[in-house]
C-alpha positions as CSV (number, residue, x, y, z in Angstrom):
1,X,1.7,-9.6,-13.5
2,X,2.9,-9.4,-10.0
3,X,6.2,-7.1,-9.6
4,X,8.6,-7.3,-6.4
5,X,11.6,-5.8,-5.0
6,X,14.0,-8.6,-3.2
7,X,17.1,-8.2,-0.7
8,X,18.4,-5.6,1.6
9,X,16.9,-2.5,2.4
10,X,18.4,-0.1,0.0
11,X,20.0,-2.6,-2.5
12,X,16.9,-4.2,-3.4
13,X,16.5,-6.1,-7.2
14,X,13.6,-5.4,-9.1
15,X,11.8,-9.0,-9.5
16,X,9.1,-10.3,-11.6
17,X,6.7,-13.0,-9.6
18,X,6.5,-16.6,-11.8
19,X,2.8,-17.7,-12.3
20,X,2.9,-20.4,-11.3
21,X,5.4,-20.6,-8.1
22,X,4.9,-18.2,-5.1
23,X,9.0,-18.7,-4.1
24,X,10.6,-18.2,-7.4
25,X,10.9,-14.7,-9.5
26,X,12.5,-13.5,-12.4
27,X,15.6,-10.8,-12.2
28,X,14.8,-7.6,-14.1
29,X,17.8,-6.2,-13.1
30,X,19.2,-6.3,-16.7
31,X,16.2,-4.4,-17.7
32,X,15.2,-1.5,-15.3
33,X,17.3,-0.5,-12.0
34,X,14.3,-0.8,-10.2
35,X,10.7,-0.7,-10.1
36,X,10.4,3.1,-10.0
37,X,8.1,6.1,-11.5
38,X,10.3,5.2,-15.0
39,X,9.8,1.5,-15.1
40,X,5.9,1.9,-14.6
41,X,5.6,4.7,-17.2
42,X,7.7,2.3,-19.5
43,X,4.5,-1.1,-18.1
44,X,1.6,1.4,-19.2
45,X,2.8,2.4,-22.4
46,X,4.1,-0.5,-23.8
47,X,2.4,-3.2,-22.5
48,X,3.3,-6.9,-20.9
49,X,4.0,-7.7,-24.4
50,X,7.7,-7.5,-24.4
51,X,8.3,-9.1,-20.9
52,X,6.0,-11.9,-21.9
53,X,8.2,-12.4,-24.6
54,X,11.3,-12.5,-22.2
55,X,9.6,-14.8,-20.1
56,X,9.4,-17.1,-23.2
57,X,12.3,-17.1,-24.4
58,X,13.9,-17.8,-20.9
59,X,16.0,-14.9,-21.2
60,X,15.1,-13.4,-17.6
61,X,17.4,-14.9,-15.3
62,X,15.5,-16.9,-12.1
63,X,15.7,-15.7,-8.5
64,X,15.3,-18.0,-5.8
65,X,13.3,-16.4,-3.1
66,X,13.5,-18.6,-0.4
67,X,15.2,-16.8,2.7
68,X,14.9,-13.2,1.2
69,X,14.1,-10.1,2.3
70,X,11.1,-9.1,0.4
71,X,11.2,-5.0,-0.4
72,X,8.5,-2.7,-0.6
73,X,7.0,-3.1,-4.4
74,X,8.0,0.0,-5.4
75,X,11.0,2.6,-5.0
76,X,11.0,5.2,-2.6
77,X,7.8,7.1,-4.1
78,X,7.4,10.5,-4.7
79,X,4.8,11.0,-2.4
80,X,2.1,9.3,-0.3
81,X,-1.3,10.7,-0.3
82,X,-3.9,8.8,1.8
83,X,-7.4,9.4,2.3
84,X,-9.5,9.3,5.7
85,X,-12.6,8.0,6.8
86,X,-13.0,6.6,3.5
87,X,-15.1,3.2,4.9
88,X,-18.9,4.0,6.2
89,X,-18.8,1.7,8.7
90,X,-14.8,3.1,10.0
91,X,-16.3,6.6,10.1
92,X,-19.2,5.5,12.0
93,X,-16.5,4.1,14.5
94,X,-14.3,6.9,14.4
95,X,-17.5,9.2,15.4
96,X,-17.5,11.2,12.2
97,X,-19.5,12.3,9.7
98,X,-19.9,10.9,6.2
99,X,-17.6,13.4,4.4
100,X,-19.1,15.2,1.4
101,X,-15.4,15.1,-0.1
102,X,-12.5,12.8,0.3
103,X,-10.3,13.8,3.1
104,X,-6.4,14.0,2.0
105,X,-4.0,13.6,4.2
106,X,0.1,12.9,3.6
107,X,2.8,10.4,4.7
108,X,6.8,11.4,4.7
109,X,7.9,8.8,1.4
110,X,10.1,7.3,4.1
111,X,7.8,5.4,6.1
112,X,7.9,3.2,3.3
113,X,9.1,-0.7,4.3
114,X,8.8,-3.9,3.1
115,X,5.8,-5.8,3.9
116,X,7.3,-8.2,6.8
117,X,10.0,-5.2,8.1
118,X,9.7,-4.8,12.2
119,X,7.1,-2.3,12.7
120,X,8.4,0.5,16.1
121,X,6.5,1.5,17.8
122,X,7.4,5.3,18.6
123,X,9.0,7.2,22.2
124,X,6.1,8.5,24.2
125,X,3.4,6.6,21.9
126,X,0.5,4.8,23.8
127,X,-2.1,4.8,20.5
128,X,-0.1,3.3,18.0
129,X,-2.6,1.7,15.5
130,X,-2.7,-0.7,12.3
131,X,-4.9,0.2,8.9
132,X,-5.2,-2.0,6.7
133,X,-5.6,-0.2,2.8
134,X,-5.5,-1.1,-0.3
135,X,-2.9,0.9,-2.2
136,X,-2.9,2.8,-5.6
137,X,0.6,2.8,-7.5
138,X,0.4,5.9,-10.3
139,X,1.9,5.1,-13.7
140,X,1.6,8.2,-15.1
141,X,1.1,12.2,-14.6
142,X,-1.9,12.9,-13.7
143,X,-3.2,16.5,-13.6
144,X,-6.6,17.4,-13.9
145,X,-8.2,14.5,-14.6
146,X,-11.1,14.8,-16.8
147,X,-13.1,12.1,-15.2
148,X,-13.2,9.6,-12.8
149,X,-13.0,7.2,-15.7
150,X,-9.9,8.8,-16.9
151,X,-7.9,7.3,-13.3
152,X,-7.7,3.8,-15.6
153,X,-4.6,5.1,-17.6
154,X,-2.6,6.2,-15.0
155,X,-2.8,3.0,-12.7
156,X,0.5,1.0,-12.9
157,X,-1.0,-1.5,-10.4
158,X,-2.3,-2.2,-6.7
159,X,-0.8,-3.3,-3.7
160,X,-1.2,-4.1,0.2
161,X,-0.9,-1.3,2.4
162,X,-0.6,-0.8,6.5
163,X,-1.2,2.6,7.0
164,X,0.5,2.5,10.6
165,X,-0.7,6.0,12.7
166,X,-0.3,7.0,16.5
167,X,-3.6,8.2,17.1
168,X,-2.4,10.3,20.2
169,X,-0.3,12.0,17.8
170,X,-2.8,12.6,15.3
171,X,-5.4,13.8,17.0
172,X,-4.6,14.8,20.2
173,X,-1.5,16.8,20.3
174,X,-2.8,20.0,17.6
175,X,-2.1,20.6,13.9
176,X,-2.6,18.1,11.1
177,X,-3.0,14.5,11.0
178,X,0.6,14.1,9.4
179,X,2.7,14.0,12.7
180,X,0.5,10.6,13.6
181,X,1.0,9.0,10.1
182,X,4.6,10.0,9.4
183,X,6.6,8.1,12.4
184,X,9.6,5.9,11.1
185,X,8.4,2.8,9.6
186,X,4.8,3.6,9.5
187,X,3.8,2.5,5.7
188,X,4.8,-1.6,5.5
189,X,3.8,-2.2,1.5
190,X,3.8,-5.0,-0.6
191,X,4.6,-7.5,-0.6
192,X,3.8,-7.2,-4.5
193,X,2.7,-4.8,-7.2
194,X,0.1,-6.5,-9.1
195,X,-1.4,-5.2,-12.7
196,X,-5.0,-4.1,-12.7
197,X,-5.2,-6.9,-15.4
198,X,-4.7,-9.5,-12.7
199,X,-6.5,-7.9,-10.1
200,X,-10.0,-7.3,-12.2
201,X,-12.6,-5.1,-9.9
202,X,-10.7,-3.0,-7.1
203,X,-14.2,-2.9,-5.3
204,X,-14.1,-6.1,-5.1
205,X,-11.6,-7.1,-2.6
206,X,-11.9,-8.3,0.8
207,X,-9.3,-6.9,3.6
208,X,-8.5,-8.7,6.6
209,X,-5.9,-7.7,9.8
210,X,-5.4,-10.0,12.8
211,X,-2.9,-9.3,15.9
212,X,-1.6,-12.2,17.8
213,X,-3.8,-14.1,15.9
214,X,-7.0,-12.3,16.9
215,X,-9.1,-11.2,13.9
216,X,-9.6,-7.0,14.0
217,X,-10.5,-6.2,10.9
218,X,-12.6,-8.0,7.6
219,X,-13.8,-5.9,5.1
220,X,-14.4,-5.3,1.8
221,X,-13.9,-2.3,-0.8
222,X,-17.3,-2.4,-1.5
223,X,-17.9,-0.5,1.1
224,X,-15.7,2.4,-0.2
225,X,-17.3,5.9,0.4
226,X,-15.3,7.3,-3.0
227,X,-14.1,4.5,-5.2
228,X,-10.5,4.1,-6.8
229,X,-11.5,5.6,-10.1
230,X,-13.2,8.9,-7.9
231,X,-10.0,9.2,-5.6
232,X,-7.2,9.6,-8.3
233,X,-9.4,11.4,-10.2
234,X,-10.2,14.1,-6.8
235,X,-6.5,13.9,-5.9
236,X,-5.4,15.1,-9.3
237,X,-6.9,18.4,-9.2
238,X,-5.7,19.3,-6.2
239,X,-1.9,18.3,-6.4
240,X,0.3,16.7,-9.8
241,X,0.3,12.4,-9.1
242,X,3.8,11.8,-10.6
243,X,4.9,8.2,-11.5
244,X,5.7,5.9,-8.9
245,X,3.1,7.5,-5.7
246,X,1.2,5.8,-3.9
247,X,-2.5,6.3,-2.9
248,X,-3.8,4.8,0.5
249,X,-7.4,4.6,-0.4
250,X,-9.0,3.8,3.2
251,X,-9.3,1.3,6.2
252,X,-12.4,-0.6,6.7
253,X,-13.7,-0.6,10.6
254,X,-12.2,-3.1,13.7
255,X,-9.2,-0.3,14.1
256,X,-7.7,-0.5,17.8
257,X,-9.3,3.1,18.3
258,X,-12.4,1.8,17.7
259,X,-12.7,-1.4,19.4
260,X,-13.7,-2.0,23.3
261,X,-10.8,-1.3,25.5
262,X,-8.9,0.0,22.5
263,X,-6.5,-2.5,22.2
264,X,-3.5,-0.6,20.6
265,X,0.0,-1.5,19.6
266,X,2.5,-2.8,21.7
267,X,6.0,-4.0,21.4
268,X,6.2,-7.4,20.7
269,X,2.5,-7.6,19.5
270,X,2.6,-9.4,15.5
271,X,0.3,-7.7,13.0
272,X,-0.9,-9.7,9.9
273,X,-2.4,-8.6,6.7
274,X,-3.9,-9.7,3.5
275,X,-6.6,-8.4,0.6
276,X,-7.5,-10.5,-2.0
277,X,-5.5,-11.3,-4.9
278,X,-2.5,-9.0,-3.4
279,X,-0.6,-11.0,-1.0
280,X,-0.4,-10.9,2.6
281,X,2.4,-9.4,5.4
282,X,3.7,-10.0,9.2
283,X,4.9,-7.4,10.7
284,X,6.5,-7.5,14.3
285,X,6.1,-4.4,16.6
286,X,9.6,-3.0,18.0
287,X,10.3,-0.4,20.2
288,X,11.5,3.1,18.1
């Protein structure tokens, strides 16, 4: 199944994607006020079972999405936990290591946008970069983790990710990396949730990023360092995943920082994204 959030920012309806028609959902609204921690704990436990049976009987009422602002896939999360250097050949681009342990890193929950939202650029920023990730949505508590097997359970589903960062920020001006990940609208998502069902093998998936139509990144999570299963598992016995986060697992090489003449962000400039099986997003740069 392939969950959505449709209209303006803020007042957004929870949607359910038809099979069989890209521009036509169904309204949940009657049955969850949005897609949030709740409504995911709610998917895992019980099933598709009783929205199948909705669908069926035509009780969900149909939303026309032509013309609509499509929402980030999921509510406000909790939290955003992202992971660097998670890509052999993005490392070896970055000039670093192979890390022996995922590196964690956070984004502020507000950075979150929907997947075709204007993308600013932010005052004073000359480095500002695109990532292209496939994200994790949690479905359930996860606290110590017994395995990495164990992640299955709590995954509510996967989405698209653009892990936006000012690399000036990050890594030149002292501290942590959070300052260069956290500017104001810096986490486009979506444009849908989409079961692990649907999606089959996450390290499967190719991810591709082009700027004014110029291809910059193509990769694939094959080439994960640590897979899904070992990052939710790693997270979890650091820090409690609560319903509703999000995990950025991870940007494959052909980032601005690492290409000749380090092309970076500018105003203006038009960013599009798309992995397998998840949907794709547009995103114009404006200034912050």
């Amino acid at each position: 199944m392939r969950f959505l959030r449709v209209g303006p920012f803020g007042a957004e309806r929870p949607a359910l994607l038809s099979d069989h028609d890209e521009t036509t959902a169904y309204d949940l609204s009657g049955l969850t006020g949005d897609i949030d921690g709740a409504f995911l704990t709610r998917l895992l436990d019980q099933g598709a079972g009783p929205l199948l049976a909705l669908l069926e009987q035509g009780a969900l009422p149909v939303l026309d999405l032509a013309g609509q602002r499509i929402g980030a896939p999921v509510a406000r999360p909790p939290k955003v936990v992202c992971v660097g250097l998670n890509y052999r050949d993005h490392a070896a681009e970055a000039g670093s290591a192979i890390p022996d342990e995922p590196v964690l890193f956070m984004k502020a929950p507000n950075t979150v946008v929907g997947p075709d939202d204007e993308v600013l650029v932010p005052r004073g920023s000359g480095k500002t970069d695109y990532e292209v990730e496939l994200a994790v949505v949690i479905g359930r508590t996860a606290r110590y983790l017994g395995s990495p097997e164990d992640a299955d359970a709590v995954i509510a589903g996967y989405a698209v990710s653009n892990d936006v960062s000012e690399r000036e920020f990050q890594l030149e001006r002292g501290g942590t990396w959070d300052k260069g990940k956290s500017c104001e609208t810096f986490n486009p998502l979506g444009p849908w949730l989409v079961t692990p069902d649907e999606v089959g093998d996450p390290q499967a998936l190719g991810l591709r990023v082009s700027v004014n139509g110029e291809s910059r990144q193509h990769g694939s999570t094959a080439d994960m360092i640590f897979n899904v299963r070992h990052v939710v598992w790693y997270i979890s016995q650091f820090m409690v995943l609560e319903p509703g986060d999000v995990i950025n697992t991870g940007t494959p090489a052909g980032v601005a920082m690492g290409l000749p003449g380090q092309p970076y962000l500018k105003p203006g400039d038009v960013m599009e994204l798309e992995i397998d099986r998840l949907g794709r997003q547009r995103q114009q740069l404006g200034k912050g």
